[in-house]
C-alpha positions as CSV (number, residue, x, y, z in Angstrom):
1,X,58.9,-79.7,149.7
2,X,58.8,-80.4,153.6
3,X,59.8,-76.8,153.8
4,X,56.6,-76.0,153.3
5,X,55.0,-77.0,156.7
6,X,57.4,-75.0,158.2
7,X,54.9,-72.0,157.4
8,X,52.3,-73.8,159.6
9,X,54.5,-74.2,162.6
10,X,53.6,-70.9,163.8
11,X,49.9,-71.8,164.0
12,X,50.4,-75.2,165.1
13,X,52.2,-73.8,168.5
14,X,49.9,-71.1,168.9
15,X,46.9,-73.7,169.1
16,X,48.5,-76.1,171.1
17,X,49.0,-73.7,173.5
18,X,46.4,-71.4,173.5
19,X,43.8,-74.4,172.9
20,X,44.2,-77.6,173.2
21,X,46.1,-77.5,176.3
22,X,43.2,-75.0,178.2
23,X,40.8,-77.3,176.5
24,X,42.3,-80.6,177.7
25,X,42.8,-78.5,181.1
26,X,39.2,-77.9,181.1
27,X,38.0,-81.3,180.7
28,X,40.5,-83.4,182.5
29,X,39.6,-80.9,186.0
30,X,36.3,-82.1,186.8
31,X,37.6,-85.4,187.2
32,X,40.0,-84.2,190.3
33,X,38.8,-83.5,193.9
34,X,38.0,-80.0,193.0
35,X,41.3,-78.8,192.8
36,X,41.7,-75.7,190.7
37,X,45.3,-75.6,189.6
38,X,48.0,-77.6,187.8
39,X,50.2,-78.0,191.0
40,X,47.3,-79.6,193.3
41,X,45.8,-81.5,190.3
42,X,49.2,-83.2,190.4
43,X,48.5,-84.8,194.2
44,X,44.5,-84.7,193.3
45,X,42.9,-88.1,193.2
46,X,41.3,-88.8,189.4
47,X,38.0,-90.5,189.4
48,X,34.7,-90.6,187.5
49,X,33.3,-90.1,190.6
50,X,34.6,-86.3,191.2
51,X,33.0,-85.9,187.7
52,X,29.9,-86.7,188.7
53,X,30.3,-84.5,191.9
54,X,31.1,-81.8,189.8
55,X,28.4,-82.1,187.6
56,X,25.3,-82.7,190.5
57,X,27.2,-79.7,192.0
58,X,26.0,-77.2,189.0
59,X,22.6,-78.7,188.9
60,X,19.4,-77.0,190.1
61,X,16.6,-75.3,188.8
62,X,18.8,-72.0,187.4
63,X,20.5,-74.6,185.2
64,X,17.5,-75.6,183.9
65,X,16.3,-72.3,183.2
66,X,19.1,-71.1,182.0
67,X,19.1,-73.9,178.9
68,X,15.4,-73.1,178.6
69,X,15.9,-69.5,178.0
70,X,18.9,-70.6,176.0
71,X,17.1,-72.4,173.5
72,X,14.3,-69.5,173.5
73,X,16.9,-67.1,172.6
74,X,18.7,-69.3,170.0
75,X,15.5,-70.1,168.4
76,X,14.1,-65.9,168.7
77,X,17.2,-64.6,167.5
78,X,18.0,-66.8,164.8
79,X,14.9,-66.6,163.5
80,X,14.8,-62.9,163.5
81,X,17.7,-62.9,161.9
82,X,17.7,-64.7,159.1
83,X,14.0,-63.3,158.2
84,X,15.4,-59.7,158.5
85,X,18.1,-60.8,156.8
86,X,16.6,-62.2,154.0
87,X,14.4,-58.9,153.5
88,X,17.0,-56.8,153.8
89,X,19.1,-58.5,150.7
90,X,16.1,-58.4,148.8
91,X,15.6,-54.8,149.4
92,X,19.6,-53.4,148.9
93,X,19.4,-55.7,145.6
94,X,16.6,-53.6,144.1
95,X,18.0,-50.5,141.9
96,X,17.2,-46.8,143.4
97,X,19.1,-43.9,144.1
98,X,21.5,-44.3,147.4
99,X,21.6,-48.0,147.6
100,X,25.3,-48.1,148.1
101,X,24.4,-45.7,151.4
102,X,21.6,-47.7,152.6
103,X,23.8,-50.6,152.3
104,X,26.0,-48.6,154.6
105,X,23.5,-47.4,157.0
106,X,22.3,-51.1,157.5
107,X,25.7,-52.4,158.1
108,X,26.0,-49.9,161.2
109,X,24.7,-52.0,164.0
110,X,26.9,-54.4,163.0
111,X,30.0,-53.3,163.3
112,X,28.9,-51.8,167.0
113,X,30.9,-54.6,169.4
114,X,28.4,-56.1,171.5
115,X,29.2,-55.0,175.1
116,X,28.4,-51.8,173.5
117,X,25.3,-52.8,172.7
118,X,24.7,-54.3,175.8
119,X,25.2,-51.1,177.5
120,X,23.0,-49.7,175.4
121,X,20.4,-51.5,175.7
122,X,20.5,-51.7,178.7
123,X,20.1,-48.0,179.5
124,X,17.3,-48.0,176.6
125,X,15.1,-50.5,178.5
126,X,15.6,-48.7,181.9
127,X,11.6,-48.4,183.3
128,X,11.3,-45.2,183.7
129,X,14.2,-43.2,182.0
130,X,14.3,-45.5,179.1
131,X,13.8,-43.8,175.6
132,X,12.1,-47.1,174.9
133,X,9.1,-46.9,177.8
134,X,9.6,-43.2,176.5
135,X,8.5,-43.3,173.0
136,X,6.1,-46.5,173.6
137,X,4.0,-45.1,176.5
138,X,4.5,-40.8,176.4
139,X,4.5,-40.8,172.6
140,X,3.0,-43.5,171.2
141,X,0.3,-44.5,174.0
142,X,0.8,-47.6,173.7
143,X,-1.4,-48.8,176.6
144,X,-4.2,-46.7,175.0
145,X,-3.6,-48.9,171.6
146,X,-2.9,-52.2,173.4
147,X,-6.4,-51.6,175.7
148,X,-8.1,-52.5,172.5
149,X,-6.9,-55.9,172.3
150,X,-7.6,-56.7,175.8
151,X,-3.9,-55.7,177.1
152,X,-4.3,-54.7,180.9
153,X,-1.8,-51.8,182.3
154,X,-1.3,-51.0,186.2
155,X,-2.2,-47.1,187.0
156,X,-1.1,-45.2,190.6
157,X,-4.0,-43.3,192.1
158,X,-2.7,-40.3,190.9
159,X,-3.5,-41.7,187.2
160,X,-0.3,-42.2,186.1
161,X,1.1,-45.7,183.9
162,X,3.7,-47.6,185.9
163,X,5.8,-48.8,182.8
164,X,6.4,-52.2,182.5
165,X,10.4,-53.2,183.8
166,X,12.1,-54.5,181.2
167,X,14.9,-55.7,183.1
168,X,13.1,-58.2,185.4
169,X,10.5,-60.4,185.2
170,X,9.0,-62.4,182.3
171,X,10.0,-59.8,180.1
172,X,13.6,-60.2,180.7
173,X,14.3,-62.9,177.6
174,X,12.5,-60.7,175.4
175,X,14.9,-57.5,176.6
176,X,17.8,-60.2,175.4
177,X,16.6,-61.3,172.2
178,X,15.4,-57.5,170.7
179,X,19.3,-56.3,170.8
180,X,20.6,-59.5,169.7
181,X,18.6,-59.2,166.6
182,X,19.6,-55.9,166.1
183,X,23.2,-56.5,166.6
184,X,23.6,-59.9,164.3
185,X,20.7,-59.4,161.8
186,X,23.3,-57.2,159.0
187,X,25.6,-60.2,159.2
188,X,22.9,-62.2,157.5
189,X,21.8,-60.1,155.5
190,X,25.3,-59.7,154.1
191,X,25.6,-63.7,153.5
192,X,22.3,-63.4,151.7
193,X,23.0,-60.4,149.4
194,X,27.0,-62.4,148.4
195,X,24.2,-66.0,147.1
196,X,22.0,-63.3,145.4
197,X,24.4,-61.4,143.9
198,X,25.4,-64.6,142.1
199,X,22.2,-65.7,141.1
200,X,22.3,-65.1,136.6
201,X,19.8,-62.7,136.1
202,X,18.9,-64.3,133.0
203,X,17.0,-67.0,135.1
204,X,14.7,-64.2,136.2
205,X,14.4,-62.5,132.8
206,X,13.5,-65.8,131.5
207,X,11.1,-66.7,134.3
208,X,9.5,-62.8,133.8
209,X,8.8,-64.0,130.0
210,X,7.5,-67.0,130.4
211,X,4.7,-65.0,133.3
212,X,5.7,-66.5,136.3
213,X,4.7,-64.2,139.0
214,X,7.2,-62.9,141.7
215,X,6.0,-64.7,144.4
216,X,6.3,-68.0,142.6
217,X,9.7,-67.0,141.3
218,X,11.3,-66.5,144.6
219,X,9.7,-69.7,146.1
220,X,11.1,-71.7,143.4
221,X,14.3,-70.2,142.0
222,X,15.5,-67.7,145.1
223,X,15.4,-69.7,148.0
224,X,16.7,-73.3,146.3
225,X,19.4,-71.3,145.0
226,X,20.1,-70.1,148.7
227,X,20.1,-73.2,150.7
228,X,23.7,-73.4,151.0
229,X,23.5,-69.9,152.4
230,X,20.8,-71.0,154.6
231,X,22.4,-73.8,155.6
232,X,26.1,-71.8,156.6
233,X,23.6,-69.3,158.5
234,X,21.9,-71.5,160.3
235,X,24.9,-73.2,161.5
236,X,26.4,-69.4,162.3
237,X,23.6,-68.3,164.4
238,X,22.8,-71.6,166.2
239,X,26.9,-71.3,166.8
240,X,27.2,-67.7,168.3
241,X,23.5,-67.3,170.1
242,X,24.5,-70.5,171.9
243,X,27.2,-69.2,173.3
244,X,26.0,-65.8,173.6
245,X,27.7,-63.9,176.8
246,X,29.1,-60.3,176.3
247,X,25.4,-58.9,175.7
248,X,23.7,-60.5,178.6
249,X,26.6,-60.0,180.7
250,X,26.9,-56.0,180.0
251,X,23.0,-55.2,179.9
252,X,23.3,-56.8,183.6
253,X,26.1,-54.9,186.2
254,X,28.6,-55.0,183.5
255,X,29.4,-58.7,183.8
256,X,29.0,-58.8,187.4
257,X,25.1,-58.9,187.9
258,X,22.7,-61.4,187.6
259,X,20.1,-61.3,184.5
260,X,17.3,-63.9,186.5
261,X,15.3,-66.3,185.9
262,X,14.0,-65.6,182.8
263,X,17.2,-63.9,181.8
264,X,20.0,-66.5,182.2
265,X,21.5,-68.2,179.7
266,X,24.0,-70.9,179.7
267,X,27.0,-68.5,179.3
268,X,26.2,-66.6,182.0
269,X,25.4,-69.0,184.2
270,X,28.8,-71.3,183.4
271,X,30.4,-67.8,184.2
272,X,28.7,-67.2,187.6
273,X,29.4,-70.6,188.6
274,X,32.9,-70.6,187.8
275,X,34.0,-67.4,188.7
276,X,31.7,-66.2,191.5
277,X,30.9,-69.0,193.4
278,X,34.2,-70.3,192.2
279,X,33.0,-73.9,191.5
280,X,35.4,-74.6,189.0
281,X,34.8,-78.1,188.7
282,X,30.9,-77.8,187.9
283,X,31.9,-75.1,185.8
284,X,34.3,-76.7,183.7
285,X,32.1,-80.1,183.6
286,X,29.0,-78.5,182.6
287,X,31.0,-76.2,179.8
288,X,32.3,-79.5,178.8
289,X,29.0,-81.0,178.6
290,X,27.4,-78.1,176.4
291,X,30.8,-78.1,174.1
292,X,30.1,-81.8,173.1
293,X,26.4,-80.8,172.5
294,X,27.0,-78.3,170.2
295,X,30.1,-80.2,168.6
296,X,27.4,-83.2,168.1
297,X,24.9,-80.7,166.7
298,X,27.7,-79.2,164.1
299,X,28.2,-83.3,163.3
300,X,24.7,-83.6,162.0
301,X,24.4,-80.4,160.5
302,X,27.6,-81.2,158.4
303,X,26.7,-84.7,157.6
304,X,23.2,-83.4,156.2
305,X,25.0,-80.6,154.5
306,X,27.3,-83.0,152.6
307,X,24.4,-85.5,151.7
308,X,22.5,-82.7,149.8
309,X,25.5,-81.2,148.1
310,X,26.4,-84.5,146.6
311,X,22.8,-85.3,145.9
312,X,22.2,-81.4,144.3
């Protein structure tokens, strides 16, 4: 029988070595006199003292707008998500011709990987080159439509709209969240479409019969039936847009630029500290920090989770 565990010895190597030991690494090298590798951490003095260093090192104000901007973009793009997921299960649910192919098409993004999209996007939001300035302001007129609400553009002498920059500026963390919508929202809407293809439809047929309307039926039988799904999105998008990285990264210098003030997230901002400035202990502190955060926050969620599973 003890033969068994012999199948799980693979796995149990690979994780030791290829996490738990860079994790433990990781946390234990704040602690040391900013050393940055095995052999001087050896002769490095240990002290909570070093970790406080390290810490006060990585503060300022880009750390605090980086976990502001973070929490806008978590908040944005999960929302977006699971709302444009939810519609889009409803929609590839309902019966016409070519659903199988509009599932398909809807998948798309999707399957894109996301420094891909960052380099997309990034040339799409481009000021003046951008098909996105293009088809808002040459085709659409957008500051024309806007004007009527009270929106305010800036014109040369010559007449001519200077475009709004997408890529700096205020407008930066709204750059981010747009693609990361885009790229995640077929994800949920796949999780939706597996808790609606299990919903009976007699439960519909009855509810139909009896004259409930729609609205009232998806309020009351739809979305209780779905809370576990909400509840495994939720924990999915508050999960990955947490740690969000390739997208920002690529949409600014490939990894190697700097996405500002109203740009940077935590990610990118553990990454330039740790690898450009090459303050590894603030780096590997701070990342510590933000991995008990989010392993507190998946404690809760779980705990809740349980308590209304065993409660129905």
């Amino acid at each position: 029988m003890r033969t068994r565990y012999l199948f799980l010895l693979p796995m149990f190597i690979y994780a030791v070595l290829f996490f738990f030991i860079p994790v433990l690494f990781g946390m234990l090298l704040p602690f040391f006199s900013g050393e940055v590798n095995p052999q001087e951490i050896q002769g490095g003095s240990f002290s909570v003292s070093n970790y406080i260093e390290s810490v006060s090192s990585g503060m300022g104000t880009s750390l605090i707008d980086a976990i502001r901007n973070t929490l806008i973009y978590t908040f944005c793009v999960s929302c977006g998500c699971i709302v444009l997921g939810l519609s889009g299960a409803l929609l590839v649910t309902q019966k016409f011709p070519s659903v199988g192919i509009v599932r398909v098409l809807l998948m798309i993004s999707w399957v894109v990987p996301t420094y891909i999209v960052g380099l997309l996007w990034g040339f799409m939001w481009q000021q003046d080159e951008g098909i996105i300035n293009m088809i808002l302001f040459d085709y659409l007129h957008w500051d024309q439509i806007s004007g009527v609400f009270g929106a305010t553009w800036t014109y040369l002498p010559d007449g001519s709209l200077v475009k709004p920059n997408w890529l700096t500026g205020p407008n930066t963390i709204w750059a981010i969240i747009v693609p990361a919508i885009w790229r995640n929202w077929p994800f949920c809407m796949m999780m939706f479409l597996s808790g609606l293809s299990a919903i009976p439809h007699d439960i519909y047929e009855a509810s139909a019969l009896d004259g409930i309307p729609p609205r009232v039926r998806f309020m009351h039988i739809t979305l209780p039936i779905l809370r576990p799904i909400f509840a495994v999105v939720v924990l999915e998008s508050l999960v990955i847009n947490m740690y969000s990285f390739n997208l920002v990264a690529m949409m600014f210098g490939n990894g190697s630029g700097f996405p500002g003030k109203f740009g940077d997230l935590i990610m990118t901002f553990l990454y330039r500290t740790s690898f450009q400035t090459w303050n590894f202990g603030a780096g590997a502190a701070l990342g510590t920090i933000s991995m008990l955060f989010m392993l507190i926050c998946v404690t809760v969620w779980y705990r809740n989770f349980a308590r209304e599973l065993r409660n129905g």
